[in-house]
Steps between C-alpha positions, in 0.01 A plus 500: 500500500176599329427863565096436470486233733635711747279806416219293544611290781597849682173682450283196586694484858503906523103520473414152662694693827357821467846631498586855274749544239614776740530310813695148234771771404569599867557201615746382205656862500400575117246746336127444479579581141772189493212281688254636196704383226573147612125440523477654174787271326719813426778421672586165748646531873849513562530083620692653809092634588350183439529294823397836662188527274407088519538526944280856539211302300624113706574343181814363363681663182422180331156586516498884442692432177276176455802287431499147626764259392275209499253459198221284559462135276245687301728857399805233450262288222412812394817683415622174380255492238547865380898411521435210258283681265751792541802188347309414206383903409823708598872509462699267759712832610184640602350185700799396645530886645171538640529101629790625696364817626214249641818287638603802671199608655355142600852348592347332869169385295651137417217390335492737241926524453410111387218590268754744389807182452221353261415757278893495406509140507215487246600795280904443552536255203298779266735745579818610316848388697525804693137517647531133549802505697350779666176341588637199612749668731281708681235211523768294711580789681156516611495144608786570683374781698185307563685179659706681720174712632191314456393232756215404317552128362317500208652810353837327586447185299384742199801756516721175491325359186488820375851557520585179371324567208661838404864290547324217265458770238808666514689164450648501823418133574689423771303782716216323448642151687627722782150638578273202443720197572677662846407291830363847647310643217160634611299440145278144493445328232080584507547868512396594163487833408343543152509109439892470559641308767882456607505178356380600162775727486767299627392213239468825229871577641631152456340497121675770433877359584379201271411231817158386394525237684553692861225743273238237463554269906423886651238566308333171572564550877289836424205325372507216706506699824252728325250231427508364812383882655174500263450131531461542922405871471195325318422235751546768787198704287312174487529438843370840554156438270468152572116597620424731229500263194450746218851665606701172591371303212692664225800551791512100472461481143797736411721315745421116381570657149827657608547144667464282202691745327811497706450148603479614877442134674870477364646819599345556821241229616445603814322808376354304189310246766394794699316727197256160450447507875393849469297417185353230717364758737390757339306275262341269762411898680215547215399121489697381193611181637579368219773721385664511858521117487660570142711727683564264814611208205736745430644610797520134641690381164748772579587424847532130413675497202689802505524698780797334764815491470368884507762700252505800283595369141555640192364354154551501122422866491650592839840326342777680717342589831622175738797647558335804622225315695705278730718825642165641520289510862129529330580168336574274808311263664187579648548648835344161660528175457297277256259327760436894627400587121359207432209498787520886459345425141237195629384737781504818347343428155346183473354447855419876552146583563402641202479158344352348781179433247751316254547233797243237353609522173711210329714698313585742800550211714756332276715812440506538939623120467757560265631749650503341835686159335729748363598642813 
């Protein structure tokens, strides 16, 4: 407890009340002299006085001692940084004491036990073998504590990566499968927490007992499933700007690039046809007809020549994901049937009234025609 917190607290509440030193000591059944040196910081309450002290002012002892066992995000970055600066400045012995003494003091504040777990995570492998061991252990003790008394999701999926990380370093390997692979764990795979997902450490885990290949099919799965969260994160921005060019133009740009990159009409051409019937839109909003028929030419090549049978595939890069994508729901059939999706995309894109002006035209007419032939 810190002695001038109190003294300050306890003066501040004496005088805001208009109460004496005289009439404080009476009613906790000290001297006004006692009363005179807690306000001064010469001596501290006996802690059997406190809840006496924090109910004659209506506050809690938490308060009069100004102790709360929550920091806020901004004292938990805070400390963090001074803690890290502290690792790289002072002796271990020293930072790992005064880490703990935080431990003790914050043990309900989950969010900061965590930011705790990764400072020893970080600085474990810098450490001699006893801090190391040391580090490590207490970091999946934290985790522990943190998934049998936190309810809050997030920090769940990062005290189970977190821990699985610590038994990754230690070489216990097997720890790692039992917390990532299990039916019932709680961590997903796009919780990332300092750029480190559960599957990156399970494929890091498998690399380690010499299975590159198991190494290499998870770590594809990662960047597959990865991909495919920017690539419709992108169109869901676009979709958002399509009336504000200046913002969704270089939305649409980024994702055609990431597009021809990954060669999406392959790996997902559903999505692929949709992006050029966004592109369509937004650039027949400011009058560039031109590029949205460029864009319609596009999106009408797709559907015909590669959009049903609808499937998920993999490619020359994506080498080991089938397996993977044919036990996986995201990678299905469409949720309707291919006459649904098929006058979804007439309707919805071509014949939608933003291009009502594009009617006359030859070139509009002819992609409406092929599309209708195709269906």
């Amino acid at each position: 407890m810190n002695e001038m917190n109190l003294a300050a607290i306890l003066t501040a509440k004496r005088r805001e009340q208009g109460i004496t030193q005289d009439e404080l000591a009476a009613h906790i059944g000290v001297s006004k002299s006692s009363v005179s040196k807690w306000e001064k910081g010469q001596s501290f309450p006996d802690i059997t006085h406190l809840p006496l002290i924090a109910a004659y002012f209506d506050i809690t002892v938490d308060q009069l001692i100004n102790y709360s066992p929550q920091l806020s995000n901004g004292a938990i970055v805070k400390t963090y940084t001074e803690l890290a600066g502290d690792f790289s400045e002072k002796s271990f012995v020293d930072v790992i004491a005064k880490c703990e003494t935080l431990v003790r003091k914050y043990y309900s504040c989950h969010p900061f036990l965590l930011s705790i777990v990764k400072l020893y995570i970080y600085h474990a492998p810098m450490a001699n073998a006893e801090h190391k061991s040391q580090m490590l252990n207490s970091a999946i003790t934290l985790c522990k504590h943190t998934l049998k008394n936190c309810s809050d999701v997030n920090l769940l999926q990062k005290a189970i990566l977190h821990q699985a990380m610590c038994y990754m370093i230690m070489g216990e390997l097997e720890k790692v499968f039992e917390l990532l692979c299990s039916e019932n764990q709680v961590a997903h795979t796009f919780d990332i927490p300092y750029g480190t997902s559960n599957r990156a450490i399970i494929s890091q885990t498998y690399q380690m007992q010499g299975n590159t290949e198991k190494a290499n099919e998870i770590m594809q799965i990662e960047l597959f499933q990865s991909l495919m969260i920017l690539f419709n994160g992108l169109m869901s921005y676009l979709r958002l700007n399509l009336n504000n060019y200046e913002i969704a133009l270089p939305i649409f740009e980024r994702a055609e690039c990431i597009a021809n990159t990954y060669d999406m009409r392959r790996l997902d051409s559903n999505n692929a046809a949709v992006l050029y019937g966004l592109g369509a839109h937004m650039y027949q909003y400011v009058g560039k007809s031109e590029k949205a028929i460029e864009s319609l030419e596009k999106f009408v090549d797709i559907c015909i020549h590669g959009l049903f049978p609808y499937k998920m595939r993999g490619d020359s890069f994506f080498s080991r994901i089938d397996h993977w994508l044919a036990d996986s729901i995201d990678a299905q059939p469409l949720p309707y049937n291919e006459a649904v999706v098929k006058e979804k995309f007439l309707n919805d894109i071509l014949l939608a009234p933003v291009f009502n002006s594009l009617h006359e035209r030859p070139e509009f007419s002819n992609l409406v025609q092929k599309l209708k032939n195709y269906m």
